[in-house]
N, C-alpha and C positions, 0 to 999 in steps of 0.2 A: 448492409448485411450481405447483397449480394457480393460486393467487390470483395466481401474476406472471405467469402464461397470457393468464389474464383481463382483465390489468392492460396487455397489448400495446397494444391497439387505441385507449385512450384517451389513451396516450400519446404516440402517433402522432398522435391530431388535436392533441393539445396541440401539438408539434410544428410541427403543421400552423400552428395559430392564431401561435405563436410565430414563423412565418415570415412572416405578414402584418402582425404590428407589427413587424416592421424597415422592409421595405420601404415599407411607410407614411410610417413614423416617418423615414426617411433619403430621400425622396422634399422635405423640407423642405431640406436644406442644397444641392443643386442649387439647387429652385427659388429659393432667395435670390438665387444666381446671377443666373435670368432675370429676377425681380421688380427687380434691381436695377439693370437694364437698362432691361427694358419703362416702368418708373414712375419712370426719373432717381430714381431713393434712394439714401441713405447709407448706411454699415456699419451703421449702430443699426435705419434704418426697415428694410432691405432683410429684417434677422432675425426681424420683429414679425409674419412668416409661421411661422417657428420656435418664438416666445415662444406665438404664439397658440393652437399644437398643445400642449404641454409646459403651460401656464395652465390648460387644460382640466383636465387632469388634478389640479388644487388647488381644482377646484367641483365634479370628477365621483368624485374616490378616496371618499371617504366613504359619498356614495349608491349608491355602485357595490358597497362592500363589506356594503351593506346587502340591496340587489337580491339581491345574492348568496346572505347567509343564508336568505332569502324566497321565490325563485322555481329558486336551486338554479345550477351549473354553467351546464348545459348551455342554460340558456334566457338565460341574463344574454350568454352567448357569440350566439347567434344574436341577439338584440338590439342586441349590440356589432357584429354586421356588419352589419345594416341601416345603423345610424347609421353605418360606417365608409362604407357606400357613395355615401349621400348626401352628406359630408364631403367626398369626392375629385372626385364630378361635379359638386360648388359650383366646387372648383380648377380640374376641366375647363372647366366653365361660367366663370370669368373672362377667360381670353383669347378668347372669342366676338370677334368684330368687330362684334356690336350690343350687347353687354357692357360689354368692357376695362373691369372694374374690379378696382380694388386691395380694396374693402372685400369682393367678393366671394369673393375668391380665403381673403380675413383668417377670411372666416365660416366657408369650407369646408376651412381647417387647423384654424380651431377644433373645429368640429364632431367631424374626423377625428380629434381628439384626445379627445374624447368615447369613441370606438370604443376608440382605444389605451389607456386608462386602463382600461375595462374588461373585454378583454380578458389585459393585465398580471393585471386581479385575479383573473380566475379561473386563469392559467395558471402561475401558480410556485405559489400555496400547494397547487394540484393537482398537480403535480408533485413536490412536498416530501411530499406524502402518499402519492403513489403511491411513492415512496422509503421511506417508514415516517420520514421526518424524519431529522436528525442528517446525518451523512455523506454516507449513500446518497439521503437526500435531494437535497443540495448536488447528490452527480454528477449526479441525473438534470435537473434547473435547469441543471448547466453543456453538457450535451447537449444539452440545448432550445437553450442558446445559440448553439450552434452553427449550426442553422438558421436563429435571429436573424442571426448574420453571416457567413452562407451569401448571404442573404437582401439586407443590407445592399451587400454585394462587388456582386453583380449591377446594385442600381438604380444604384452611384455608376457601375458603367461604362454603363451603358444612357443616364443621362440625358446622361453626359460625352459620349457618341459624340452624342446627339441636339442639344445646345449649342452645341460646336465653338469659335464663335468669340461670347465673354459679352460684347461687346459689339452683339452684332446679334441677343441671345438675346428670343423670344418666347414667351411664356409656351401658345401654340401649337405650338410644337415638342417640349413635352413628351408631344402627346398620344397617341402610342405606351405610354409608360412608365404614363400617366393609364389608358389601356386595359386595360392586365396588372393595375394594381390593380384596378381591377373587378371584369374576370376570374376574379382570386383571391379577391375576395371572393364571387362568386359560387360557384365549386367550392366554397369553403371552406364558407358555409350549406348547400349541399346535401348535402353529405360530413356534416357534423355532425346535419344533421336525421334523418338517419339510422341515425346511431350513438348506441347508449347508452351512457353513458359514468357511472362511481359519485358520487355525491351526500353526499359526508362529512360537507357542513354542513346537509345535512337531517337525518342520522341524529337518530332520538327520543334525548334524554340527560333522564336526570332533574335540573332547573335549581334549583339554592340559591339562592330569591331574596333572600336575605339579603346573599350575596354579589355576587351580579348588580348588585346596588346599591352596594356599596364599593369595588368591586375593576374594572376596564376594562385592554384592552390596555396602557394611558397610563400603569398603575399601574407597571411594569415600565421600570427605569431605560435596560435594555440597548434595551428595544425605542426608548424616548424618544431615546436619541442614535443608533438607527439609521436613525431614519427622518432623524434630519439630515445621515446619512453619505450618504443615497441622494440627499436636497436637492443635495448641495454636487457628487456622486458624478455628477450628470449635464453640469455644469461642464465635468468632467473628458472623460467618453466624448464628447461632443456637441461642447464646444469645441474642441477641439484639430485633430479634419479639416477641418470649419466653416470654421476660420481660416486652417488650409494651403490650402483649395480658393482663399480669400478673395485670399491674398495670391500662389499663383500663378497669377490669374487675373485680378488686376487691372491696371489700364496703369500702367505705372513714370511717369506723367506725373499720375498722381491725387494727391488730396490726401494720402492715403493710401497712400505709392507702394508697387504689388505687381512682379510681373516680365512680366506680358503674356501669359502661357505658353495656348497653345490649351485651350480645356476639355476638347476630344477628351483629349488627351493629359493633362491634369491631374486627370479622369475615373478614369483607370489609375491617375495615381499616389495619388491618395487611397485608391483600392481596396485599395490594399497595406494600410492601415493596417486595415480590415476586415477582408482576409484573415487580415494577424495574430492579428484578435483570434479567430476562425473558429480558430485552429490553436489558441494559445492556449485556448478553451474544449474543444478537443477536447482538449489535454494535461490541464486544469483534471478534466475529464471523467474519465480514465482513471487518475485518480490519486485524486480525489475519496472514494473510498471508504477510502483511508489516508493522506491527511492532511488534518487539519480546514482549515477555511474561515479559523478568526485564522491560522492558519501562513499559509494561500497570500495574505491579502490583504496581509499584514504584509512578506511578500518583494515582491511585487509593487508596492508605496505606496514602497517605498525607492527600487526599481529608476524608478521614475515618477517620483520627484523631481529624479535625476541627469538624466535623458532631458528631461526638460523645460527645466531648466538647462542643458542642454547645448543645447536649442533655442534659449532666449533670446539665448545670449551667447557662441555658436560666431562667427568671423568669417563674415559675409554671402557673402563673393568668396570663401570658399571650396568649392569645389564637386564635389558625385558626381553619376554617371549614374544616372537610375532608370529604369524600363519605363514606354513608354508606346505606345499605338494610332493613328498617322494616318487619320483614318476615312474619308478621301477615295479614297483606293489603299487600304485592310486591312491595311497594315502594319506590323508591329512596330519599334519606334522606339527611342530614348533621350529624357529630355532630361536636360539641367544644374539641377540644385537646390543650395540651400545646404546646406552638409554638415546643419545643423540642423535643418533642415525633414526631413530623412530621422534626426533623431533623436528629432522632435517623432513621423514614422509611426511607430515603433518602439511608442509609447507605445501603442498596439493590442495587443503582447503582456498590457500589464500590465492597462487594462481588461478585458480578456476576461473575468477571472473573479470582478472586484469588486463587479456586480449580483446573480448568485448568490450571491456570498459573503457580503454585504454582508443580503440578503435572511436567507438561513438561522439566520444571529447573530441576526437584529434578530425572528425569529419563533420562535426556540429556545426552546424550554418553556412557548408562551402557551398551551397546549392548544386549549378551549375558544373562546379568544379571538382562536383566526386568522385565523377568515377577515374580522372584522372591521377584525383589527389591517393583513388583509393591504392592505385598502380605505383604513387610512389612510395606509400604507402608499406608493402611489400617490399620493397627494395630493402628495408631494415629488416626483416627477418633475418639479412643476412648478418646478423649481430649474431645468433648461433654458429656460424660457421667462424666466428673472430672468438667470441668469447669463448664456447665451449673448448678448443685446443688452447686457447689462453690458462684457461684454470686447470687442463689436466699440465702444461710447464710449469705452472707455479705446483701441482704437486712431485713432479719428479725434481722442481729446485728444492725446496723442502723437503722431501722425500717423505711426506706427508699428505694424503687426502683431504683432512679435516682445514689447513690452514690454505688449501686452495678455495675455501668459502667467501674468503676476502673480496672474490669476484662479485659474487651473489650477491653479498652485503653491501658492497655498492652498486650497483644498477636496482636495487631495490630501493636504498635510500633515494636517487633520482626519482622512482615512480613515485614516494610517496611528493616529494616536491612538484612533481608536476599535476596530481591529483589536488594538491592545496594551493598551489599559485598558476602554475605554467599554463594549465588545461583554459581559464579562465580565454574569453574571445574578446581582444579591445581592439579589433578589427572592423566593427559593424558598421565602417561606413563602405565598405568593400562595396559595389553592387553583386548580389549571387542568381540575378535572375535572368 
């Protein structure tokens, strides 16, 4: 009783940290929005602010989970907010009026993806372990994620009220939202420097260097096809709002044709898809202790295939109401979407709980070798910054939104295959201790 006493307070910053890579990290699908205004770009270039955050992460997961075993939680984390800070006032700093550059804004989602990367690594395998792993693990990852898309809800409506109308979007009117990141990264360093938080991957272990040599995370088949579930896996979570913001916000007279729909209001309706997942991770959450992580992603990967499919190939003209915010008057509105794109939101329940889920499988019995395995772990994130400009070219080849889903539909079908076979560990003669 005591040690889960003990164990409050660092769970809470984790928490904490976990709230600042949402907002970071979903701080990029907006600005694609502006950048693809302010810099006349196409669906491919406008995303290379998205690829370049998400990239980061496939040159920073490795050294990050090295940092890690070396200097400890708690310092890798304050590290990752300095670099997250300088990352976002780059962003700031590009729409200057003795600036306006596109390569600066490119350096400071890079950068800020430097922060996200290493933050990720210290904040789930700390939170797996504050769980004791297994189960209770999982829940306490899918709690975290919840402030993740607590987190996420907030900036899509914050930036969507600040844009309004993505045609006259400049990359200057973010900088309210550019401010709150700061902000938060500033709390968040002093909050942490303060607290002490337990050091698992320092703990003294007596090391078989016999084994230290034959055997690595890598050895471990479950973890090898996890870390391609989390590749393919951010596809999924990343692409699908990306491309509903894309398409109802662009002019029905582009090449490209979206439906025009206000970003105020289109702001809101993406939101829903975050909230989902926010609800979702809190049901993920409360259940998480009685059903494993292959059940929940296994229902969830099925339920995400129909939804997706039902995206691509629902009739366009046919149409439902969703909520949205006119930011000019404060009030609560409607607008008309295609029944589809409200089955593409939908797809938020089913993410919710496939990064934790997905995580806990793919680091399940490495002992020893987590926190390393968690660094590489991270390296696939950088599947967002591949996929997500992959499926805005498949919609300017098509010159369609909807048939850029093809993306989504496969890296989902992958997760549900590794939820039913791949996740499985026929490893166990590894030594992990």
């Amino acid at each position: 009783m005591a040690n889960k006493k003990s164990n409050i307070l660092p769970i809470v910053v984790m928490y904490l940290l976990f709230f600042m890579i949402a907002f970071v990290t979903n701080l990029c699908n907006p600005m694609a929005v502006i950048v693809k205004n302010n810099f006349a770009m196409s669906n491919f270039a406008a995303q290379l602010g998205n690829a370049a955050n998400f990239i980061a992460y496939a040159a920073m997961g490795i050294p990050a989970g090295m940092l890690l075993k070396k200097i400890g939680y708690r310092k890798t984390a304050l590290v990752a907010i300095l670099v997250g800070f300088v990352g976002v006032f780059l962003q700031y700093m590009s729409g200057w009026a003795a600036i306006q550059s596109f390569w600066v804004y490119l350096a400071g989602a890079f950068t800020a993806g430097f922060c996200m990367c290493m933050l990720n690594t210290v904040v789930n395998p700390m939170l797996n372990t504050l769980g004791g792993g297994g189960n209770k693990g999982n829940q306490l990852v899918q709690f975290g994620g919840v402030c993740n898309s607590l987190a996420a809800v907030l900036v899509t409506i914050i930036m969507g009220s600040l844009i309004a109308d993505a045609t006259k979007a400049q990359i200057a009117d973010a900088t309210p939202a550019l401010m709150i990141a700061l902000g938060v990264f500033a709390f968040a360093f002093i909050v942490l420097l303060l607290v002490k938080i337990p050091e698992p991957s320092l703990e003294s272990e007596k090391v078989n260097v016999e084994n230290e040599k034959k055997y690595s995370a890598f050895s471990f088949r479950h973890f090898n096809l996890g870390i391609l579930a989390i590749f393919l896996y951010m596809g999924v979570e990343v692409g699908v709002p990306t491309y509903v913001m894309q398409y109802l916000t662009t002019s029905p007279e582009a090449a490209t044709p979206g439906l025009g729909i206000n970003a105020g209001i289109v702001g809101m309706i993406v939101a829903v898809y975050w909230l989902l997942m926010l609800i979702g991770r809190l049901l993920g959450g409360m259940i998480g202790g009685k059903v494993s992580s292959r059940a929940q992603i296994t229902g969830v990967s099925i339920l995400c295939l129909v939804l997706v499919l039902l995206g691509m190939f629902l009739p366009a003209d046919v149409m439902v109401k969703m909520p949205g915010i006119d930011w000019a008057t404060l009030t609560v509105m409607t607008a008309q979407v295609p029944v589809g794109v409200f089955a593409l939101i939908l797809v938020g329940l089913c993410t919710s709980v496939m990064w934790g889920g997905i995580f806990n499988m793919a680091v399940e019995g490495l002992g020893k070798y987590t926190s390393i395995a968690s660094g590489a772990f991270m390296t696939m994130v950088c599947g967002g910054g591949i996929l997500i400009p992959l499926q805005g070219k498949l919609a300017d080849v098509f010159g369609n939104f909807q048939m850029s889903y093809i993306v989504v539909l496969a890296c989902t079908a992958y997760i549900l295959f590794y939820a039913l076979v791949g996740s499985k560990n026929v490893n166990k003669n590894i030594p992990t201790e």
